[in-house]
N, C-alpha and C positions, 0 to 999 in steps of 0.2 A: 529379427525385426529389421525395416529396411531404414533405410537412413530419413526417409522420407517422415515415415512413420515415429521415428525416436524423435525428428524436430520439432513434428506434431506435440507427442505427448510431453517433451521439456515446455514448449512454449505453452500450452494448456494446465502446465505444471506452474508457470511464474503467475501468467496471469488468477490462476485459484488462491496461489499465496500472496498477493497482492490485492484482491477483494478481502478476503478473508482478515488481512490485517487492517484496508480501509473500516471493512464493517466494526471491526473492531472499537476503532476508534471511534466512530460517527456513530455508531448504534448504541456500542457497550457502556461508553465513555462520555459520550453526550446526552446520551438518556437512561440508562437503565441503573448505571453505578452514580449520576448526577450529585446524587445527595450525599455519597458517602466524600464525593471527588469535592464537592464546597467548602467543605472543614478545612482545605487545603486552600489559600490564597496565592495566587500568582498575578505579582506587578499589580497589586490591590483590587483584583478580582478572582470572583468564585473558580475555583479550578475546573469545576465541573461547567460551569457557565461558559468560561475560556475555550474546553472541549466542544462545546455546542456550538460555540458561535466561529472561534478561528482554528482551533486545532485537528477539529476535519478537515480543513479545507488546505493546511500548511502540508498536514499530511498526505494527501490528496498531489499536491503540486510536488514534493517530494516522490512520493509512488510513480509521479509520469517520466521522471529521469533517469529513478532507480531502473523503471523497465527497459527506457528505452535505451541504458547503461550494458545490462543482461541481457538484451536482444543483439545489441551486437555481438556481444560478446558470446552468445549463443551463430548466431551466422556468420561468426565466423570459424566457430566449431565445426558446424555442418558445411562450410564452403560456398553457402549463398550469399554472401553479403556482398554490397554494391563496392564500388570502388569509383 
């Protein structure tokens, strides 16, 4: 595989672990587990509520750092990063 092709499929590799954890949280955790995640109160609101309303989106702003953390760190594995 050429070098080309490996930074392909590592960067195709963050970016799928990083939806896959956003959906997680915004899908799994803000709507599907909702009612189990309420029993759970955080700073006097529903946990599951919390998840719906700010903890996608904390998570979400977290995810664009973490990437763009591993993309360097990914270019500069592969020798393209800017300078």
């Amino acid at each position: 595989m050429s070098d080309r092709e490996a930074y392909w499929k590592a960067n195709i590799r963050l970016v799928a672990g990083c939806l896959v954890v956003w959906f997680i949280v915004s899908f799994g955790f803000g709507i599907i587990l909702v009612e189990q995640l309420n029993s759970i109160s955080l700073g006097g609101y529903k946990l599951g509520f919390w998840f719906a309303q700010q903890g996608s989106i904390y998570t979400f702003v977290f995810l664009i750092f973490f990437y763009a953390w591993r993309m360097n760190k990914l270019d500069r594995k592969f020798n393209v990063h800017e300078d």
